[in-house]
FIPA-384995 format. One record per atom (N, C-alpha, C): residue in one letter; atom name; x, y, z. Coordinates in pm, whole numbers, padded with zeros to 5 digits. Example, Ala and Ser with C-alpha at 12.3 -4.5 7.8 and 13.67 -1.06 7.14 Angstrom:
FIPA-384995
atom res a&atom N&X 01319&Y -00569&Z 00780 $
atom res a&atom CA&X 01230&Y -00450&Z 00780 $
atom res a&atom C&X 01320&Y -00330&Z 00780 $
atom res s&atom N&X 01285&Y -00225&Z 00708 $
atom res s&atom CA&X 01367&Y -00106&Z 00714 $
atom res s&atom C&X 01290&Y 00003&Z 00787 $
end
This chain:
FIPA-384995
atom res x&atom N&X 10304&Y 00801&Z 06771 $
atom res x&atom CA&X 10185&Y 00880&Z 06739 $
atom res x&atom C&X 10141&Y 00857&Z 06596 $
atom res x&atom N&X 10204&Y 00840&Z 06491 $
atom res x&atom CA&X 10214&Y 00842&Z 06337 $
atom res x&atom C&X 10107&Y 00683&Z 06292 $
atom res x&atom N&X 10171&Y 00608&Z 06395 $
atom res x&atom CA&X 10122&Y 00442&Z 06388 $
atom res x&atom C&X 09972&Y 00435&Z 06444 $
atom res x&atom N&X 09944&Y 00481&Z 06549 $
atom res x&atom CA&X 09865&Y 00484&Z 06603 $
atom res x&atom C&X 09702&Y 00595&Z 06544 $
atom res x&atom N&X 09768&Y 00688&Z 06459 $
atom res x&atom CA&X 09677&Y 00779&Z 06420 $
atom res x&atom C&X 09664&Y 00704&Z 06254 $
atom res x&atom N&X 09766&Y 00635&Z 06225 $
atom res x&atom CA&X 09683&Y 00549&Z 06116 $
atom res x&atom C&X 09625&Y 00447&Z 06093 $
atom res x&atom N&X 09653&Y 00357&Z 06232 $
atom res x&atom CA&X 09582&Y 00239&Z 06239 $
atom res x&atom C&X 09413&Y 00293&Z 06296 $
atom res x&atom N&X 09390&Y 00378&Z 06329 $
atom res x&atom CA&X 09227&Y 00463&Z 06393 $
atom res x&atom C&X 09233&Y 00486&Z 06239 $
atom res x&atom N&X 09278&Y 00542&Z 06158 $
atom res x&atom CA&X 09248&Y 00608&Z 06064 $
atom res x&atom C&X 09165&Y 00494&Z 05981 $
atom res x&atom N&X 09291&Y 00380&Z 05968 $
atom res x&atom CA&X 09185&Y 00261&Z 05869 $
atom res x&atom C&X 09081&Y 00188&Z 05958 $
atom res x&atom N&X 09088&Y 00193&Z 06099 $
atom res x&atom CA&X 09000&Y 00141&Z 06169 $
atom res x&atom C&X 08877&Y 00211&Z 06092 $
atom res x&atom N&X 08880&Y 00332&Z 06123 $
atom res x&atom CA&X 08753&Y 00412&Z 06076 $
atom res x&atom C&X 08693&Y 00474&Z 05941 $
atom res x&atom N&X 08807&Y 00406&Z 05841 $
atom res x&atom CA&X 08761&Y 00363&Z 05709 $
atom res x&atom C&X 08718&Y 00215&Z 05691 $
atom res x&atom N&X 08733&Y 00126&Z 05750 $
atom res x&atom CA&X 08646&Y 00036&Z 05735 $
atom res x&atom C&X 08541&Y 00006&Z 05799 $
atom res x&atom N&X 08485&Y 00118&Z 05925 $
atom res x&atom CA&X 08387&Y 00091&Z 05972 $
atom res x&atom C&X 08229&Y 00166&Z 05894 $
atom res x&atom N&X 08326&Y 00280&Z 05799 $
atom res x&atom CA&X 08240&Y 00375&Z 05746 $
atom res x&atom C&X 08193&Y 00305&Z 05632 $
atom res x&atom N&X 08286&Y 00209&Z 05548 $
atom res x&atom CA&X 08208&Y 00132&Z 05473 $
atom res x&atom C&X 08138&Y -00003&Z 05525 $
atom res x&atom N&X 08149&Y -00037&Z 05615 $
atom res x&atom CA&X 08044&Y -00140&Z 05675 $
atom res x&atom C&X 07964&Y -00066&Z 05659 $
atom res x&atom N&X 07923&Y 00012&Z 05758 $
atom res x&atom CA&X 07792&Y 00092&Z 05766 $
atom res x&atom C&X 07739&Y 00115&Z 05637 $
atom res x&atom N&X 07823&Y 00192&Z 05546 $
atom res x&atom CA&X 07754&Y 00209&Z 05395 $
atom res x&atom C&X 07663&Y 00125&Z 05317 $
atom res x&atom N&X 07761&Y -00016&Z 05325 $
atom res x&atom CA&X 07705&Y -00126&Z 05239 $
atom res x&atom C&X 07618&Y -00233&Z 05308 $
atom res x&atom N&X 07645&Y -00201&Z 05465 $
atom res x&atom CA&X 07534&Y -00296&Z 05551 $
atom res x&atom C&X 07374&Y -00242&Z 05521 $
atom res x&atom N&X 07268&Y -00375&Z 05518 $
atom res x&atom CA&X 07142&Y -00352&Z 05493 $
atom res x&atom C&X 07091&Y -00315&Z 05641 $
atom res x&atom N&X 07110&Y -00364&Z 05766 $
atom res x&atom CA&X 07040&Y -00330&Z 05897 $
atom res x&atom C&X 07200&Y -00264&Z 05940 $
atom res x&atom N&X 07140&Y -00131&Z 06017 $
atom res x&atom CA&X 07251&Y -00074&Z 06077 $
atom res x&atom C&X 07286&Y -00125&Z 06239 $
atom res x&atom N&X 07369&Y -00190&Z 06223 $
atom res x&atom CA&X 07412&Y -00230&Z 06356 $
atom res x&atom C&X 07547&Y -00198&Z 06412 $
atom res x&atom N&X 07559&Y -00179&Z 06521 $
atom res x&atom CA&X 07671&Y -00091&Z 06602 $
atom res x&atom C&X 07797&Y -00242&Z 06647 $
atom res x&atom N&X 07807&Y -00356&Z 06610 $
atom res x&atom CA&X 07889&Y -00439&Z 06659 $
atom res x&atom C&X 08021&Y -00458&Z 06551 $
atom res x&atom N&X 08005&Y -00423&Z 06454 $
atom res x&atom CA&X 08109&Y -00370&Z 06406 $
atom res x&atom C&X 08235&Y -00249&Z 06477 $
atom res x&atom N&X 08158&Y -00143&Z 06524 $
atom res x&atom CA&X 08223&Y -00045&Z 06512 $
atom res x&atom C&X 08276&Y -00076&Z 06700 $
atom res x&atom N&X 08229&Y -00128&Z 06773 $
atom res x&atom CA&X 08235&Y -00169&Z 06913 $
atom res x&atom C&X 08368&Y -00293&Z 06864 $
atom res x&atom N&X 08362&Y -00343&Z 06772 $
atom res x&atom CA&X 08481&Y -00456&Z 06814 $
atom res x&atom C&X 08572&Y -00380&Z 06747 $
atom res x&atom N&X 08569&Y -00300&Z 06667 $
atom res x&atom CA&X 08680&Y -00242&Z 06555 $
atom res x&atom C&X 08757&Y -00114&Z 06669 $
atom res x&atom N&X 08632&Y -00013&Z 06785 $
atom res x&atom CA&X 08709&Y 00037&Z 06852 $
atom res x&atom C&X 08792&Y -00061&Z 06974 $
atom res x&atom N&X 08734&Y -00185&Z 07021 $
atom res x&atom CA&X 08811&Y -00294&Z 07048 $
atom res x&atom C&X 08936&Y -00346&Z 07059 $
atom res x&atom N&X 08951&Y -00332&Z 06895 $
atom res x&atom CA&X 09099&Y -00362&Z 06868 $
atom res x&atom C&X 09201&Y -00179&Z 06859 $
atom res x&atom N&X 09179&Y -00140&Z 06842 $
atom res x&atom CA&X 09192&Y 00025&Z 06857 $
atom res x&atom C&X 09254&Y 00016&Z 07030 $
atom res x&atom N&X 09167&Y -00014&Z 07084 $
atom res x&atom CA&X 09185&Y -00010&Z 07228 $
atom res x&atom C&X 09319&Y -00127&Z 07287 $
atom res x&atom N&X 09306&Y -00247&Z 07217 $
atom res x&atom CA&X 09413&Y -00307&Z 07211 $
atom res x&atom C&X 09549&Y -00290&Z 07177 $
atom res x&atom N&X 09508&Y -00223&Z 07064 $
atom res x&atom CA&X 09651&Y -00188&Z 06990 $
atom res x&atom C&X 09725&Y -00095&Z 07093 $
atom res x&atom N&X 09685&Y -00014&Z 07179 $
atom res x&atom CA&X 09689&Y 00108&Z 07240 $
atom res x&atom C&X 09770&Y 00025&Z 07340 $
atom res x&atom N&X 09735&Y -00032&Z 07416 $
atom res x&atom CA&X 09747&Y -00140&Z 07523 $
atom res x&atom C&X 09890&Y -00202&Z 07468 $
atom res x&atom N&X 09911&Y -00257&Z 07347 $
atom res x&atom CA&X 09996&Y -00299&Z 07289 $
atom res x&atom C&X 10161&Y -00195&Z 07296 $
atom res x&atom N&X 10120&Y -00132&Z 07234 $
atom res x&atom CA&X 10192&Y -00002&Z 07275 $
atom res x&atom C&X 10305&Y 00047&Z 07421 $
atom res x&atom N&X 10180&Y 00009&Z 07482 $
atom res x&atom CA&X 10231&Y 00043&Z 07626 $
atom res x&atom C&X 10265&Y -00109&Z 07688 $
atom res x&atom N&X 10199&Y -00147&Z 07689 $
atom res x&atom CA&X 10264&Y -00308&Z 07785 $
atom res x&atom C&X 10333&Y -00425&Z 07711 $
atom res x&atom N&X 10313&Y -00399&Z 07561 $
atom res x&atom CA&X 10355&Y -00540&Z 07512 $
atom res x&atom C&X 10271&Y -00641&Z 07474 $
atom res x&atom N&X 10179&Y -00608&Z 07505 $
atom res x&atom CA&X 10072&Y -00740&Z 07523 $
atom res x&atom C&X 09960&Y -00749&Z 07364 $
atom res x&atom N&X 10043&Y -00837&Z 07297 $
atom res x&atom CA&X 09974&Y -00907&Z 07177 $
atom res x&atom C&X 09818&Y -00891&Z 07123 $
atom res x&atom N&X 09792&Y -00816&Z 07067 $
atom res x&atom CA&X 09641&Y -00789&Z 07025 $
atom res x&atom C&X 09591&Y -00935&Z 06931 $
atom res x&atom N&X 09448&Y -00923&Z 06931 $
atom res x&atom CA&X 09410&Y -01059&Z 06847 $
atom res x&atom C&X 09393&Y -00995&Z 06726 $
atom res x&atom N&X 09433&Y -01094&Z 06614 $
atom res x&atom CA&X 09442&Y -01091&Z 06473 $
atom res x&atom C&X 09269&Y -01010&Z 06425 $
atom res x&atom N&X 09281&Y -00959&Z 06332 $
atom res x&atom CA&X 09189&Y -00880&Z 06212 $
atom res x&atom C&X 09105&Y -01010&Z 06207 $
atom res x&atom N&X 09121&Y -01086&Z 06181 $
atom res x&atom CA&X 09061&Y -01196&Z 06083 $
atom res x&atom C&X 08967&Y -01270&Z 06166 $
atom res x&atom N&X 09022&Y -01310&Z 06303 $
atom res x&atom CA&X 08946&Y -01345&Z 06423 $
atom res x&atom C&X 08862&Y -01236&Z 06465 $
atom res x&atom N&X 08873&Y -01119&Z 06479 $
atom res x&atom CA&X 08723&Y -01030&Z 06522 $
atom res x&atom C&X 08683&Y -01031&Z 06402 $
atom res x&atom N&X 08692&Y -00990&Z 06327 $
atom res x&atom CA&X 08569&Y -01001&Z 06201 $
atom res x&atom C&X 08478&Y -01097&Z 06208 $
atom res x&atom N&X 08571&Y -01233&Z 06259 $
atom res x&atom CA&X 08468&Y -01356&Z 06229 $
atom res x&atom C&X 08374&Y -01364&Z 06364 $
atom res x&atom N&X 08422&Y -01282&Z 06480 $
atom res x&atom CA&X 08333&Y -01284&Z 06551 $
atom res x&atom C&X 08243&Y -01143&Z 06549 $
atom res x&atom N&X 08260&Y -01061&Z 06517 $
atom res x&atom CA&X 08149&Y -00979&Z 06498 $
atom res x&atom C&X 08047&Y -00989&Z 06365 $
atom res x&atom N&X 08109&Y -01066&Z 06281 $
atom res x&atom CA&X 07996&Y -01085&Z 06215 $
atom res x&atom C&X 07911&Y -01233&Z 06256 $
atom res x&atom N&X 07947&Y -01317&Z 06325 $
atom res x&atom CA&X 07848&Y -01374&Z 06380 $
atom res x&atom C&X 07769&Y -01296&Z 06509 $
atom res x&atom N&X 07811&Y -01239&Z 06557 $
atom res x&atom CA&X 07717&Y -01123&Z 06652 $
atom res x&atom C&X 07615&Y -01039&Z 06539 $
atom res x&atom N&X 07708&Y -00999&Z 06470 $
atom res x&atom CA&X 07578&Y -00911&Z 06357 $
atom res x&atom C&X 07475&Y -00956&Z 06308 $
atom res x&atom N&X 07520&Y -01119&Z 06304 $
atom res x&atom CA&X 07433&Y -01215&Z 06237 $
atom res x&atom C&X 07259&Y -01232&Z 06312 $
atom res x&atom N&X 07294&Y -01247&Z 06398 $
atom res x&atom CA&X 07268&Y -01278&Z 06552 $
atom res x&atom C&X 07162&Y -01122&Z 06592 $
atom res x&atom N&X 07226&Y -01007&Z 06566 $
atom res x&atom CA&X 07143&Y -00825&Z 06584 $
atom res x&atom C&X 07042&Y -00866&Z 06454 $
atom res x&atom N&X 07071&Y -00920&Z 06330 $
atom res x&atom CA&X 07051&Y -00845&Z 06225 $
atom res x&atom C&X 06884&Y -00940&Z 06240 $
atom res x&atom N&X 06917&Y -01044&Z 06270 $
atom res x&atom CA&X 06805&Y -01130&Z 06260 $
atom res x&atom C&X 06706&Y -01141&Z 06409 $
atom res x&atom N&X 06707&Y -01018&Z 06484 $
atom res x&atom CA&X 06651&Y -00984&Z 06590 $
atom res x&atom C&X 06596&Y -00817&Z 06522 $
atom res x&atom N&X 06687&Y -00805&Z 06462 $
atom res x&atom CA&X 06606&Y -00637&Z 06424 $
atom res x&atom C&X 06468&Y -00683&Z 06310 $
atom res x&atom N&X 06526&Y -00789&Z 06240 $
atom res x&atom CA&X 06387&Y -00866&Z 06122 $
atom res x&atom C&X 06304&Y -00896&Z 06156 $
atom res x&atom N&X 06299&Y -00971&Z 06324 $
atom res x&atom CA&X 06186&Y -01038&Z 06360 $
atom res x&atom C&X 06076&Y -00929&Z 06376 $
atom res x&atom N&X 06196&Y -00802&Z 06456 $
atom res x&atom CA&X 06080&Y -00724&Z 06513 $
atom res x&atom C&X 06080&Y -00621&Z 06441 $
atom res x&atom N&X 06095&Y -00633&Z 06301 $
atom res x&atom CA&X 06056&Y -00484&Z 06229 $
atom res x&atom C&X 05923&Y -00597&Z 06116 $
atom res x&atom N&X 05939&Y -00699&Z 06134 $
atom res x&atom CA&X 05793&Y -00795&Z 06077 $
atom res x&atom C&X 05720&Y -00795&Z 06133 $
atom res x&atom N&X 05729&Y -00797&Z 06318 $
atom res x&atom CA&X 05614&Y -00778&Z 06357 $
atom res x&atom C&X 05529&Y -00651&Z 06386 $
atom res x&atom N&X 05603&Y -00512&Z 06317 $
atom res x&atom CA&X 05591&Y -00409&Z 06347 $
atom res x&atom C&X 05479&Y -00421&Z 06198 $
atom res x&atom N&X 05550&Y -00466&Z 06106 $
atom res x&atom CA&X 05446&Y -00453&Z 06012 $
atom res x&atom C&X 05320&Y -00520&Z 05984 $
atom res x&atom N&X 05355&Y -00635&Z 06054 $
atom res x&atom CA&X 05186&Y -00711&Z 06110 $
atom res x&atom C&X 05113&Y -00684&Z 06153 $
atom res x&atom N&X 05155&Y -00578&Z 06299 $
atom res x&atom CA&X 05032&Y -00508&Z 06308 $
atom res x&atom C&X 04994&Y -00398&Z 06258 $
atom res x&atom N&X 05103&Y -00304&Z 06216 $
atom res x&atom CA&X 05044&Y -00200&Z 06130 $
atom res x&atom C&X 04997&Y -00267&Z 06044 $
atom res x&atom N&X 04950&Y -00388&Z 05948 $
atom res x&atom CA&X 04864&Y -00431&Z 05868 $
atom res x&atom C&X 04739&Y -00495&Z 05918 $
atom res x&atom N&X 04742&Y -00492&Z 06041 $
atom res x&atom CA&X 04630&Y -00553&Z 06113 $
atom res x&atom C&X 04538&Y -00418&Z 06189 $
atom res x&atom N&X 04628&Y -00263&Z 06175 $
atom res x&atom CA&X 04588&Y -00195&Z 06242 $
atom res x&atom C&X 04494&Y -00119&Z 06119 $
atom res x&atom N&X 04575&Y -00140&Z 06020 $
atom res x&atom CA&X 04509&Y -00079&Z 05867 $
atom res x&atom C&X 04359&Y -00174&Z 05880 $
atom res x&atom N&X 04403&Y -00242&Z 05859 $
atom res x&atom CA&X 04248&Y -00326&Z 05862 $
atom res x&atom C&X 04119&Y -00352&Z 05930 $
atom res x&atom N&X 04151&Y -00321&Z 06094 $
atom res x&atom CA&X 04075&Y -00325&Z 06163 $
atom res x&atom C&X 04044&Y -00156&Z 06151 $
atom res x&atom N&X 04077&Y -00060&Z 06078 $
atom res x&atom CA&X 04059&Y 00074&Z 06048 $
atom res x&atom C&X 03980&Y 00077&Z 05926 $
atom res x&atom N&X 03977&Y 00021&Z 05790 $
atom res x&atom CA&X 03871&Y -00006&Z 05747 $
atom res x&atom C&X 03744&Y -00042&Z 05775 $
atom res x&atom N&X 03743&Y -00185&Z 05875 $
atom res x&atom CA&X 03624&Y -00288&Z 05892 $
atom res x&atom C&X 03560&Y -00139&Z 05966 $
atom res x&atom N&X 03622&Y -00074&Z 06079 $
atom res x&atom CA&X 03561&Y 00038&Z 06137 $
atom res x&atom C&X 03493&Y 00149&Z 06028 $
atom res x&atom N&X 03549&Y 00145&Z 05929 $
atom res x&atom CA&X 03522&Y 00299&Z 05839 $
atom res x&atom C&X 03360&Y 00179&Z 05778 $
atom res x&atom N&X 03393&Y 00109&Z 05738 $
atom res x&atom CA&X 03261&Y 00012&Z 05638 $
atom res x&atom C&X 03141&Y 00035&Z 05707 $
atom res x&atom N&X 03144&Y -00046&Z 05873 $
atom res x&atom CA&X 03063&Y -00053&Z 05936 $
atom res x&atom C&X 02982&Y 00082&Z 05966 $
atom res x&atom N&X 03096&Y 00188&Z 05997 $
atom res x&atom CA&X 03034&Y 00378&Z 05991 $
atom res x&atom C&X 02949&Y 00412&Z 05886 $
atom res x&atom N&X 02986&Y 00326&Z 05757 $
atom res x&atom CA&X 02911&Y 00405&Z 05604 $
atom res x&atom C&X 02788&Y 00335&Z 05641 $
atom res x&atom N&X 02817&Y 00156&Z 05701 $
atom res x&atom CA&X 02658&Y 00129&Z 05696 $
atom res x&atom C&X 02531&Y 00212&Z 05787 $
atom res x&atom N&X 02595&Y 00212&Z 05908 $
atom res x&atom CA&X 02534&Y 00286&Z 05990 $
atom res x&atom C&X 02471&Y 00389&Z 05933 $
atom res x&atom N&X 02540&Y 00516&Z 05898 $
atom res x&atom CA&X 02522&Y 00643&Z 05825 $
atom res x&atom C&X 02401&Y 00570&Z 05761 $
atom res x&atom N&X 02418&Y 00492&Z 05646 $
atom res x&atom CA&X 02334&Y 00462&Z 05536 $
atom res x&atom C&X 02195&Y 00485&Z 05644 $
atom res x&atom N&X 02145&Y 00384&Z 05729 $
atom res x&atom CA&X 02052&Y 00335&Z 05837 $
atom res x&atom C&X 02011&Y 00470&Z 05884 $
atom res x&atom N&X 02082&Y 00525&Z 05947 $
atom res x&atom CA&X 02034&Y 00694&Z 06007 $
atom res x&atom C&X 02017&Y 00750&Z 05918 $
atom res x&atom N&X 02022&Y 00775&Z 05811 $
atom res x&atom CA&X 01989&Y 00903&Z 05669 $
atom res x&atom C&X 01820&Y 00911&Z 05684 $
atom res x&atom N&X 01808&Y 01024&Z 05733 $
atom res x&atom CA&X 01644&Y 01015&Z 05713 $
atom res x&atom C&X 01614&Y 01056&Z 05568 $
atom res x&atom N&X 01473&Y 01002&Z 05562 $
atom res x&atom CA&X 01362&Y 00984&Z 05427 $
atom res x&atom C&X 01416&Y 01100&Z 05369 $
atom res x&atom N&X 01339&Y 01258&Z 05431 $
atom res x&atom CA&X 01346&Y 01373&Z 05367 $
atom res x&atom C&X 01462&Y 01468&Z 05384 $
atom res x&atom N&X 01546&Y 01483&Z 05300 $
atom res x&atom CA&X 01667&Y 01574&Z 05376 $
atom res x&atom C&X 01584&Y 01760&Z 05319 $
atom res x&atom N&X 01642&Y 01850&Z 05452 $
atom res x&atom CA&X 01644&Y 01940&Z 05387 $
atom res x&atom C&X 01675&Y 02063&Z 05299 $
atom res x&atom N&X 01635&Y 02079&Z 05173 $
atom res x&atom CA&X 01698&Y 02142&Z 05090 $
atom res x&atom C&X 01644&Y 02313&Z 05126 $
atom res x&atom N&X 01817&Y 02387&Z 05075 $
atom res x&atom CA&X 01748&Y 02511&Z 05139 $
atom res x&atom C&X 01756&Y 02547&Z 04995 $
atom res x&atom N&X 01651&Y 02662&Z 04994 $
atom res x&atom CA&X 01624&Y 02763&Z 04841 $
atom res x&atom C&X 01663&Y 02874&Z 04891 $
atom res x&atom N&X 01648&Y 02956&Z 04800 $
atom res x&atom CA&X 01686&Y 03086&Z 04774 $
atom res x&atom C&X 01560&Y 03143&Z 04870 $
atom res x&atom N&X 01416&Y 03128&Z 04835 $
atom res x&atom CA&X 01280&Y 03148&Z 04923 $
atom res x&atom C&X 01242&Y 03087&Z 05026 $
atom res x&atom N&X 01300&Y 03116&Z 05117 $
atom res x&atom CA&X 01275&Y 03090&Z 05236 $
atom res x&atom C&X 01213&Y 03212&Z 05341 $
atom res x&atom N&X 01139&Y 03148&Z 05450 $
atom res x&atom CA&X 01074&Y 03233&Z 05522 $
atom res x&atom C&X 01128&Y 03307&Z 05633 $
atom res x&atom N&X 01149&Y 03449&Z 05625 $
atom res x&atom CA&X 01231&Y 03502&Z 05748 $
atom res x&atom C&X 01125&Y 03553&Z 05808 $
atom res x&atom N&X 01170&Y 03598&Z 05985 $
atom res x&atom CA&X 01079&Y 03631&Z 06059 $
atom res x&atom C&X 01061&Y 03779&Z 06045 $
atom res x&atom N&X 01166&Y 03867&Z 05954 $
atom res x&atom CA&X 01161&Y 03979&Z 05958 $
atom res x&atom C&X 01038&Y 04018&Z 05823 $
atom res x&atom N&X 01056&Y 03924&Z 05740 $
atom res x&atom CA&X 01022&Y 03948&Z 05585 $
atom res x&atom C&X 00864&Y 03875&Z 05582 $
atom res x&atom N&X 00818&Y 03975&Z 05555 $
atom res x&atom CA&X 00669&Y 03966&Z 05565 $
atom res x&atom C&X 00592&Y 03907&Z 05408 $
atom res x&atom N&X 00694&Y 03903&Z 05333 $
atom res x&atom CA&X 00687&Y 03878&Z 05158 $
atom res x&atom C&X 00694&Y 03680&Z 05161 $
atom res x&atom N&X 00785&Y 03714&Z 05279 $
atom res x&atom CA&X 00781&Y 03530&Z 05246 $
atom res x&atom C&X 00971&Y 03478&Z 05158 $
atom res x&atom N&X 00982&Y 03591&Z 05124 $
atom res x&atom CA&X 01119&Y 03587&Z 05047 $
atom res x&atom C&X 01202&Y 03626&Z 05126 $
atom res x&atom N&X 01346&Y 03554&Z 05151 $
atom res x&atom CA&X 01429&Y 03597&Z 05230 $
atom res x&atom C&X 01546&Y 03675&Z 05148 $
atom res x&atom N&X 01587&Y 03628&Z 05038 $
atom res x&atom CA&X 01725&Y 03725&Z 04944 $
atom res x&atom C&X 01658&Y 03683&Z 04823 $
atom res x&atom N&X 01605&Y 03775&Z 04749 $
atom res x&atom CA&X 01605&Y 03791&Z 04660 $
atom res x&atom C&X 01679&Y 03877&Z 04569 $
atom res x&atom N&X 01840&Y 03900&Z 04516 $
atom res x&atom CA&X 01913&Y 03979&Z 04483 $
atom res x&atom C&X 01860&Y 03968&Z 04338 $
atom res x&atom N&X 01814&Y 03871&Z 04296 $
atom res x&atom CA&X 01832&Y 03900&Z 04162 $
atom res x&atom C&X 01699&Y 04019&Z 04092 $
atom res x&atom N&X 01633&Y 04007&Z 04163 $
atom res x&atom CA&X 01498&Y 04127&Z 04133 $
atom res x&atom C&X 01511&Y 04238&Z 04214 $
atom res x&atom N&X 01690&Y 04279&Z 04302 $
atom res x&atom CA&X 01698&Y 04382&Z 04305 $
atom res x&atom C&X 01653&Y 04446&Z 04424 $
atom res x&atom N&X 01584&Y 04331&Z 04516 $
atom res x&atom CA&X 01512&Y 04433&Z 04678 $
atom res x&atom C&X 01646&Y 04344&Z 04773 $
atom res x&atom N&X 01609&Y 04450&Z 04844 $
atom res x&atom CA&X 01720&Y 04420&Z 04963 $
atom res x&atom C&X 01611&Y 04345&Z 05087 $
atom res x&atom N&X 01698&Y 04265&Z 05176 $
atom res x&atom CA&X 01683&Y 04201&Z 05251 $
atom res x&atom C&X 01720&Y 04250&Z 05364 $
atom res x&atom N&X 01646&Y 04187&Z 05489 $
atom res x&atom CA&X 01656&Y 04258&Z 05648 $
atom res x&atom C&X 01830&Y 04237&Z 05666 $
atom res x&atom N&X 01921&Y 04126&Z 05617 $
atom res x&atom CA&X 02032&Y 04121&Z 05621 $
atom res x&atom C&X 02089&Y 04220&Z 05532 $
atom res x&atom N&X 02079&Y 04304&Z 05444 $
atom res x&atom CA&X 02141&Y 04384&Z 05381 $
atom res x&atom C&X 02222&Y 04298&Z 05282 $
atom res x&atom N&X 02200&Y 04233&Z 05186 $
atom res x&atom CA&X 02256&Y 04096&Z 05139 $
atom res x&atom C&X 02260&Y 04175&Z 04992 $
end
């Protein structure tokens, strides 16, 4: 029990610093490292010779090699089109301002303070500052 709970133990101190210091997180580390874990176990009980440290390393890091440069391709093309999606989101916004520009009619209208209500027979709709009140109570 003693052997076995310390060989998991460094198993799973060296998988925690892979992960730490690896730039793409990939799981083939920790799949061959419980691997040999699983071997050793096997070992234990039947006898049967586990493969050396030195040989899975060298093959999981050519597997990693192999994830790491499949996760690049497609996290480049993720950003190609989000840069193609940015862009074709501009050319859309440009073309909107021109438009806008084209529809803006001649006269826009400005509202004043004097405007004509249907209630207000003066022609003035709020006049607060001279103090009369308005059909809105304003």
């Amino acid at each position: 029990k003693g052997r076995i709970s310390r060989y998991l133990a460094n198993k799973c101190t060296i998988a925690s610093r892979i992960d730490c210091f690896s730039d793409v997180l990939t799981s083939v580390f920790g799949v061959k490292l419980r691997d040999q874990v699983e071997e050793r176990l096997a070992f234990y009980e039947t006898g049967e010779a586990p493969r050396k440290n030195v040989d899975v390393m060298k093959e999981a890091a050519s597997e990693a090699a192999e994830v790491t440069a499949k996760l690049k391709r497609k996290l480049e093309k993720k950003e190609k089109r989000k840069k193609k999606r940015e862009k074709q989101a501009l050319e859309a916004l440009a073309a909107e301002g021109e438009e806008a520009e084209e529809r803006e009619p001649a006269e826009k209208r400005i509202k004043t303070d004097q405007q004509v209500s249907p209630r207000d027979g003066q022609g003035k709709h709020c006049n607060r500052r001279q103090g009369t009140k308005c059909w809105r109570n304003c």
